[in-house]
N, CA, C and O atoms as a printed pandas DataFrame, in Angstrom:
     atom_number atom_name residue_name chain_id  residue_number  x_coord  y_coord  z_coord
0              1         N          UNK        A               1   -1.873   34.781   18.917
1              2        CA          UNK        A               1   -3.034   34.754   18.047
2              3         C          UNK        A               1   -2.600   34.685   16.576
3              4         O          UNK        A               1   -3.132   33.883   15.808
4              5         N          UNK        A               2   -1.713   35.458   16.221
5              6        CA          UNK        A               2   -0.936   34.900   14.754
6              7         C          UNK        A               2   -0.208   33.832   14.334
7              8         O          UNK        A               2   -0.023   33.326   13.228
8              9         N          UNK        A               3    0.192   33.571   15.508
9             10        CA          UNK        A               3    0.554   31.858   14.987
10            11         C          UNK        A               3   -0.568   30.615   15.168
11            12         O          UNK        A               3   -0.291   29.430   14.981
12            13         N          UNK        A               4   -1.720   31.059   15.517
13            14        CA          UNK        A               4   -3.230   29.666   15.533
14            15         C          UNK        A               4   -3.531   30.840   13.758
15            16         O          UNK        A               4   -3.155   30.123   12.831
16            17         N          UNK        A               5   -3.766   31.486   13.494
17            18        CA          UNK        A               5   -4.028   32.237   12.341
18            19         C          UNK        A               5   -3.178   31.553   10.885
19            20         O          UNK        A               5   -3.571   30.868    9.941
20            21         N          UNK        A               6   -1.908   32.102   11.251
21            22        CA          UNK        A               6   -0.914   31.028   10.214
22            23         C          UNK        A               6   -1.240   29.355   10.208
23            24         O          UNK        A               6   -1.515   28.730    9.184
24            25         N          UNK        A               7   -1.159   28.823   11.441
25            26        CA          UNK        A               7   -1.685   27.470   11.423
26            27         C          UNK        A               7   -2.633   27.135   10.776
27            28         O          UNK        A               7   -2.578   26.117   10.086
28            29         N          UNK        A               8   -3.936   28.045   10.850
29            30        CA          UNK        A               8   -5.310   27.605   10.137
30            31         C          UNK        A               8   -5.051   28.095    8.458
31            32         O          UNK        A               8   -5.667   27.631    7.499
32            33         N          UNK        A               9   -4.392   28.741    8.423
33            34        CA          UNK        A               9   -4.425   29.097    6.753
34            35         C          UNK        A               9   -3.376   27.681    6.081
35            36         O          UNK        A               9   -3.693   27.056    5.069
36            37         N          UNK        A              10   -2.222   27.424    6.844
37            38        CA          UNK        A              10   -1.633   26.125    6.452
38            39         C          UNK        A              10   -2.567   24.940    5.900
39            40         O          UNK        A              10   -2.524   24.215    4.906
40            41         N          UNK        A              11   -3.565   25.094    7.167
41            42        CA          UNK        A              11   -4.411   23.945    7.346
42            43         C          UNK        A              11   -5.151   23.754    6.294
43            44         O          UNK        A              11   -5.475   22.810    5.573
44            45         N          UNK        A              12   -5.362   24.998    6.384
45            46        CA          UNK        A              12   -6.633   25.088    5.007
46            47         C          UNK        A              12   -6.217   25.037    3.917
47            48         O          UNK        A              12   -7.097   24.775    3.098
48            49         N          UNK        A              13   -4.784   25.234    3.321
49            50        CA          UNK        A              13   -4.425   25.121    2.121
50            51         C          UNK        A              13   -3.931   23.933    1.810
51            52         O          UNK        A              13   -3.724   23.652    0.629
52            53         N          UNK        A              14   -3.600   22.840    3.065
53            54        CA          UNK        A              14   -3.779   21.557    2.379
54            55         C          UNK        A              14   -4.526   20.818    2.071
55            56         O          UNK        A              14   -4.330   19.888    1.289
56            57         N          UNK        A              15   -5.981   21.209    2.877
57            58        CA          UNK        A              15   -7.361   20.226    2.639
58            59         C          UNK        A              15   -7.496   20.051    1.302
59            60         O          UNK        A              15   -7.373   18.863    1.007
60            61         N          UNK        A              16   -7.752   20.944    0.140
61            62        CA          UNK        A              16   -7.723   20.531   -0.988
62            63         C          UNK        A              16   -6.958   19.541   -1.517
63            64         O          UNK        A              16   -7.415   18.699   -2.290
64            65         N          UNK        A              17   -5.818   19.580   -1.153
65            66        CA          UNK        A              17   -4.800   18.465   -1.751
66            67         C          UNK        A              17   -4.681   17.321   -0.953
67            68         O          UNK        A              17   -3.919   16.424   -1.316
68            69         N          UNK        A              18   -5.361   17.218    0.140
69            70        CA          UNK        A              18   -5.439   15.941    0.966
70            71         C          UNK        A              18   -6.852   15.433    0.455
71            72         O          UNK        A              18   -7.013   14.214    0.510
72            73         N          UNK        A              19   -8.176   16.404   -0.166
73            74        CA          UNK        A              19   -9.245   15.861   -0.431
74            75         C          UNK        A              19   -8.773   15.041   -2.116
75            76         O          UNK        A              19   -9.046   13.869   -2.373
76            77         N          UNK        A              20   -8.144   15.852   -2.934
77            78        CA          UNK        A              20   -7.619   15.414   -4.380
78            79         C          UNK        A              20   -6.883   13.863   -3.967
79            80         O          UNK        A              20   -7.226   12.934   -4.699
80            81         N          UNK        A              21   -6.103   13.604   -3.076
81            82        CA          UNK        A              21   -5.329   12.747   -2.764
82            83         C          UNK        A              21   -6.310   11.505   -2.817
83            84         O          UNK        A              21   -6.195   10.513   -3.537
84            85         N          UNK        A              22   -7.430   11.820   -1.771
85            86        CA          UNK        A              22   -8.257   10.350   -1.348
86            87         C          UNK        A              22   -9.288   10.292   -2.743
87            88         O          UNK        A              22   -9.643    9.159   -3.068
88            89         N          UNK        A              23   -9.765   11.401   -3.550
89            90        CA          UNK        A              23   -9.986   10.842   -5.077
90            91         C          UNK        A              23   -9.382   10.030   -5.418
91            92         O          UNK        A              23   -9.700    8.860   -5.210
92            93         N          UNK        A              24   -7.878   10.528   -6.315
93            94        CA          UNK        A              24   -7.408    9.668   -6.432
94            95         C          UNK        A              24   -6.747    8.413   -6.016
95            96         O          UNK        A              24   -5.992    7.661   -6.633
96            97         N          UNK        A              25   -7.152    8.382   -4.988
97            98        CA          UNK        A              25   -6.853    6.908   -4.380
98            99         C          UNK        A              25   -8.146    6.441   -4.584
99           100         O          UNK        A              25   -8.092    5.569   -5.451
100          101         N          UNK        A              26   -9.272    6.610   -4.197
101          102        CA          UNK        A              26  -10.356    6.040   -4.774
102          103         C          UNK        A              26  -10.574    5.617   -5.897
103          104         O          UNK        A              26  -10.946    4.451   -6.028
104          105         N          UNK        A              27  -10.366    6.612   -7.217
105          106        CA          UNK        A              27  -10.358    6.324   -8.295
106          107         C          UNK        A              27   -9.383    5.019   -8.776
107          108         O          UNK        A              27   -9.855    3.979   -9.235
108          109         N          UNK        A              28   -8.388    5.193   -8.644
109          110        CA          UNK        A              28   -7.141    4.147   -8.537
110          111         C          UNK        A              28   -7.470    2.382   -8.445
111          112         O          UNK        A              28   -7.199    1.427   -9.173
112          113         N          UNK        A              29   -8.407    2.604   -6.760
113          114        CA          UNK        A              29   -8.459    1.140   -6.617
114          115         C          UNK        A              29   -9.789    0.900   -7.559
115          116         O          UNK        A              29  -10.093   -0.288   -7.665
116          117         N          UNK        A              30  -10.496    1.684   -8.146
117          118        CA          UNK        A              30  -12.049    1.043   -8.763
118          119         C          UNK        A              30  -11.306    0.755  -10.278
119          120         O          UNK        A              30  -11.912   -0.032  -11.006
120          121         N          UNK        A              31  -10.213    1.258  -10.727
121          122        CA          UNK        A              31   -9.141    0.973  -12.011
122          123         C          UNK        A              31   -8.429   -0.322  -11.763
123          124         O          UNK        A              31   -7.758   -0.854  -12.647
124          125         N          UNK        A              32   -8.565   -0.806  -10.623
125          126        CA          UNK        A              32   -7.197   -2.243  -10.939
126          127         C          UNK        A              32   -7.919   -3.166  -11.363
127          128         O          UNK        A              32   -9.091   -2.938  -11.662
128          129         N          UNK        A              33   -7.552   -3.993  -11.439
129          130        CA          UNK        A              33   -7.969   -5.546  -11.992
130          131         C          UNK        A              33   -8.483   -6.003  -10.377
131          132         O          UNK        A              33   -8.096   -5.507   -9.319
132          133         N          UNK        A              34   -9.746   -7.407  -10.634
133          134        CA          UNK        A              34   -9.874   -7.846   -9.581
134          135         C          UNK        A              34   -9.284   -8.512   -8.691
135          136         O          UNK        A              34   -9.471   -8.665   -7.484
136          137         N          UNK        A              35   -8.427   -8.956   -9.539
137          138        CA          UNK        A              35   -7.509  -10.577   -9.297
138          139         C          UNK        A              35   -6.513   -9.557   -8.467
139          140         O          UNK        A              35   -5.792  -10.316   -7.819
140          141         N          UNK        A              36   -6.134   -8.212   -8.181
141          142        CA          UNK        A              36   -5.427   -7.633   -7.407
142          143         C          UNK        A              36   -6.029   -8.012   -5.676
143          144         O          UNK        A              36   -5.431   -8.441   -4.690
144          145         N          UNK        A              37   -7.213   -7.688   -5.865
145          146        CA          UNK        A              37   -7.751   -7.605   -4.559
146          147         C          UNK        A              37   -8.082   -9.170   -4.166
147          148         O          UNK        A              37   -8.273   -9.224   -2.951
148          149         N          UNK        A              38   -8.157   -9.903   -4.521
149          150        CA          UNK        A              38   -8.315  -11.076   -4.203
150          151         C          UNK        A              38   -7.439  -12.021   -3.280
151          152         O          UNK        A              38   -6.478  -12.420   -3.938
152          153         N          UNK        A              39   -7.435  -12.440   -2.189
153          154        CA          UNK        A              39   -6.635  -13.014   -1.355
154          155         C          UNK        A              39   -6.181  -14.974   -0.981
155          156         O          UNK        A              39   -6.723  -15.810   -0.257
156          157         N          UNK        A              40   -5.635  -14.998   -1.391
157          158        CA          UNK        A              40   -5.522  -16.687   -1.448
158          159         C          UNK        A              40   -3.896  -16.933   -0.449
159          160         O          UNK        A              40   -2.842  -16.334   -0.661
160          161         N          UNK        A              41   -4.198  -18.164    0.812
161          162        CA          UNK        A              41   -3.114  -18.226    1.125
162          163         C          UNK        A              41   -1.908  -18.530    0.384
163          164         O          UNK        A              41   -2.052  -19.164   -0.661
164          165         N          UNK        A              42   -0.422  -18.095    0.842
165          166        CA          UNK        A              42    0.310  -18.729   -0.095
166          167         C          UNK        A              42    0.944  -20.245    0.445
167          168         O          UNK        A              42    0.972  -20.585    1.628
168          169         N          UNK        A              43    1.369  -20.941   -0.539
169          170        CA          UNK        A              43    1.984  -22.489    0.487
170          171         C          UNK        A              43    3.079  -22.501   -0.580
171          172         O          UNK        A              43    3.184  -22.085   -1.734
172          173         N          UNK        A              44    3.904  -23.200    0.357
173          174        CA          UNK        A              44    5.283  -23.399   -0.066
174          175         C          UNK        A              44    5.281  -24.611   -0.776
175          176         O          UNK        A              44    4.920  -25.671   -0.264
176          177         N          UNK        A              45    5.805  -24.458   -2.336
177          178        CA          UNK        A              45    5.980  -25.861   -3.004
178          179         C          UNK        A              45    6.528  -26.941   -2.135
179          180         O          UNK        A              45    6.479  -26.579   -0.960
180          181         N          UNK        A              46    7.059  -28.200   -2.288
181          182        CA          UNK        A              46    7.435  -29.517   -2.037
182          183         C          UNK        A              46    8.974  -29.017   -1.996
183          184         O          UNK        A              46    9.287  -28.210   -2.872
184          185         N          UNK        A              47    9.869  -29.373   -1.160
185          186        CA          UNK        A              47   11.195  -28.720   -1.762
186          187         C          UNK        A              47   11.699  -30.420   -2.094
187          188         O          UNK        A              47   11.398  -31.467   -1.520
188          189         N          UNK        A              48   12.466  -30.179   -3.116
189          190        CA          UNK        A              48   13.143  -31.011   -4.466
190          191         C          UNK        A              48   15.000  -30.925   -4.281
191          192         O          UNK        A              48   15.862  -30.366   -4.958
192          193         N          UNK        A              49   15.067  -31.919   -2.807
193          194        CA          UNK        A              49   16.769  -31.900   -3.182
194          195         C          UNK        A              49   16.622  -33.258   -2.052
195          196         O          UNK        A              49   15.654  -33.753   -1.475
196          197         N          UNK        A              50   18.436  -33.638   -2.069
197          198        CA          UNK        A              50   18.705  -34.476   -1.315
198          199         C          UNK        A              50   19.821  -34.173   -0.257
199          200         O          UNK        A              50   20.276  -33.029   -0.268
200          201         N          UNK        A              51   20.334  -35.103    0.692
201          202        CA          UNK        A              51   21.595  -34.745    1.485
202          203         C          UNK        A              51   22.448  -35.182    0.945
203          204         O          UNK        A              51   21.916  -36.139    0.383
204          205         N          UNK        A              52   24.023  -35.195    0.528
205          206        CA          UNK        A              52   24.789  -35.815    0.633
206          207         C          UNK        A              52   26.171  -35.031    1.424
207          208         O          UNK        A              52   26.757  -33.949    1.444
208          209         N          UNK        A              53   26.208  -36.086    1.896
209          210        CA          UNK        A              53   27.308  -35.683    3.234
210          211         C          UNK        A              53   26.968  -34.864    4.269
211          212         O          UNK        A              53   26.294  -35.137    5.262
212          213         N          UNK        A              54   27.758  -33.308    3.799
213          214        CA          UNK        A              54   27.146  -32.759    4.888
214          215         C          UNK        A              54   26.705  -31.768    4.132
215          216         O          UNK        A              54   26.590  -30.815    4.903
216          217         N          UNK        A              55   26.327  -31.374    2.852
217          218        CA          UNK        A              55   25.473  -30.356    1.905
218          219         C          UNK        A              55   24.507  -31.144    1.590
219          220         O          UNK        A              55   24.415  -32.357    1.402
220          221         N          UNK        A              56   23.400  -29.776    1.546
221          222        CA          UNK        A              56   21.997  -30.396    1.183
222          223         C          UNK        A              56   21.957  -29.975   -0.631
223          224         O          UNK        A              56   22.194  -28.840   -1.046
224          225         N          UNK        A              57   21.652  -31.010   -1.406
225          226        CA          UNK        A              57   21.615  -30.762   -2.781
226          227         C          UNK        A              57   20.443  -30.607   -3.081
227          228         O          UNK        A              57   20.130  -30.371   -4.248
């Protein structure tokens, strides 16, 4: 019974700092820029070389 006792007082003394945590993570993402959240595929430029021999330049 004292160790579910210790457990719940653990428990309970991190909720505060797990509730502070998801503030500031909330707060955080309503602070970035939009262009963060914004998603665009990426594509690979044209690649710009030639063979000669047996290296590719």
């Amino acid at each position: 019974m004292f160790q579910d006792l210790e457990i719940f007082i653990k428990h309970f003394r991190l909720i505060p700092c797990i509730m502070n945590y998801r503030q500031l993570l909330e707060k955080a993402k309503k602070e970035m820029p939009k262009s963060v959240h914004e998603k665009e595929r990426f594509e690979m430029p044209p690649i710009k070389g030639h063979i000669q021999g047996t290296k590719t330049i």
